[in-house]
N, C-alpha and C positions, 0 to 999 in steps of 0.2 A: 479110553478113547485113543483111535491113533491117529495123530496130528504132522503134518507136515507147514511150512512157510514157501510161498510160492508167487509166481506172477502170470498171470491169465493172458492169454496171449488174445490179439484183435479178432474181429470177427472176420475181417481182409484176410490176417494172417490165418485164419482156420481155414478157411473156402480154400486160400492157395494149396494149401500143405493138401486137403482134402482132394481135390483135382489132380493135384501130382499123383498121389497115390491111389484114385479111385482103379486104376485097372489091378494092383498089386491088391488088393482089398479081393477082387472077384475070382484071382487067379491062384488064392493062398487063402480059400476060406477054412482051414485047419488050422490059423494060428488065431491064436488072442488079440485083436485090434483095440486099442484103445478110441473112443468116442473122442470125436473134435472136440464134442462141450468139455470134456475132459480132460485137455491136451494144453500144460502149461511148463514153466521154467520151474524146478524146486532151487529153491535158495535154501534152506535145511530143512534134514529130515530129520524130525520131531521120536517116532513111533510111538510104543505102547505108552500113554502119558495117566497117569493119574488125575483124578478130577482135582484134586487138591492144587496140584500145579499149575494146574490152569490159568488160574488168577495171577501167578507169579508169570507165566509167559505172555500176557497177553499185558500185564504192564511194565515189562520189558520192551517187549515191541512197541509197544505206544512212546516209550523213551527214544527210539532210533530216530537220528536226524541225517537222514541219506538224502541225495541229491536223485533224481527222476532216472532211471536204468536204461540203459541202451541196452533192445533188443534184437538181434541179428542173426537167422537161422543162417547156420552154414551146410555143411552136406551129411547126409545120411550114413551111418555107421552102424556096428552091431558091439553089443556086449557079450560075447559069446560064453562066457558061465552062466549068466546068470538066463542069457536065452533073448535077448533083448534086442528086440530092431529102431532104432530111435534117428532125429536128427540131432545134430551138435548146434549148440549154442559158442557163437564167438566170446570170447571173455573178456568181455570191454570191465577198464579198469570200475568203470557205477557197479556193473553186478557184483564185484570182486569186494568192491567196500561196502555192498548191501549184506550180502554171504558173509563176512567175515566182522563184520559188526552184529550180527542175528550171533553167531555161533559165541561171539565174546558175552552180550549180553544172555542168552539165555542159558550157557555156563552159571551164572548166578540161581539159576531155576534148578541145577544138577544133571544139566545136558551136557555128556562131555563130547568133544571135539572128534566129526571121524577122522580116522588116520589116513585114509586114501584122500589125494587130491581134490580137488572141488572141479567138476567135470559137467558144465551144465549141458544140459540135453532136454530132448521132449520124447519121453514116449509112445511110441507108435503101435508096436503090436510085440505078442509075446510068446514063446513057443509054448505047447500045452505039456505040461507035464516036465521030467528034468532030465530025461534022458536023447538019445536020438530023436531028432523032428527033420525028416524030408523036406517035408515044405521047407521051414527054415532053412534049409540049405540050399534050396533053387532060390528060395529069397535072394540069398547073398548074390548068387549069379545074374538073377534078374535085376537085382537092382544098378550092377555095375555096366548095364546097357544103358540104361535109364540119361534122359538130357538132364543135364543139371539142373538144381532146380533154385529158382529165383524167387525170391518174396523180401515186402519191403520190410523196413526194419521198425521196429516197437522202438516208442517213447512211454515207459512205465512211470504214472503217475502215482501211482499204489502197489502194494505186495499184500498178500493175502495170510489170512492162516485157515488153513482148510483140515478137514477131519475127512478119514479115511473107512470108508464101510467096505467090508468083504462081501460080495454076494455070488450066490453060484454062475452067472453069468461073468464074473470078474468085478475091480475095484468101482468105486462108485465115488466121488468128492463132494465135501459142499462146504461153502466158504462159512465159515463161523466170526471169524472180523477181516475188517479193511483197516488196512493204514498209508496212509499218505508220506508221498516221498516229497519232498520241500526240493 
């Protein structure tokens, strides 16, 4: 199973991000959009995880005593290797101690630490395939027209652990536990 840790953003903060973007959606339907229901903060990525470990991470994360995460989209960016148009997340120091307490703890389960930065973001849409995408590229220009965009900020009472399914339409999530931020 492949497993990530994550925070589900509001249904306020969906609508916003979803209106800002509805015209980029109609005008760019050649890229991979990801679904609002789908549309959250990864605190780690888990992947290919054995059923065995399971149990080891999940009461791992039930040991985590983090404090409630401040949520705060800031402006829209791209990842350009990997093909990615996402917004950025502000790194308030709650996410930084929820991330980097997951990554300590499930170290014990044989997840070892990525080496790049911790860069949270939300996934937005993705380019088909790994080569040259047009569209992606007017994206970038279009988006740098674009009014800033405004939404209120997340009070995260919970962090998720979600399982990742591939289907020919693209990724699909579903939460497998909840755990509570004190």
């Amino acid at each position: 199973m492949r497993l990530f840790v994550g925070i589900a953003l509001t249904s306020e903060v969906q609508e916003g991000l979803e209106s800002w973007l509805s015209a980029l959606r109609n005008t760019f339907p050649k890229l991979r959009w990801s679904e609002p229901k789908q549309w959250h903060v990864t605190v780690q990525f888990l992947g290919q995880t054995e059923e065995a470990r399971y149990a080891c991470v999940v009461e791992q994360l039930r040991g985590l005593r983090a404090h409630p995460v401040s949520i705060q989209i800031d402006q829209p960016g791209f990842f350009e290797r990997a093909g990615i148009f996402h917004v950025s997340v502000l790194t308030a120091a709650s996410l930084i101690e929820l991330h980097d307490q997951a990554e300590a703890a499930l170290a014990t389960c044989g997840f070892e630490p990525e080496l790049r930065p911790y860069s949270p973001h939300i996934t937005l849409a993705r380019r088909k395939g790994r080569g040259f995408s047009h569209d992606f590229e007017q994206l970038k220009k279009s988006v740098q027209k674009l009014p800033p965009m405004r939404l209120p900020s997340i009070q995260a009472k919970e962090f998720l652990l979600y399982q990742s399914f591939t289907d020919p339409s693209g990724s699909r999530y579903e939460v497998r536990e909840r755990f509570p931020l004190m």
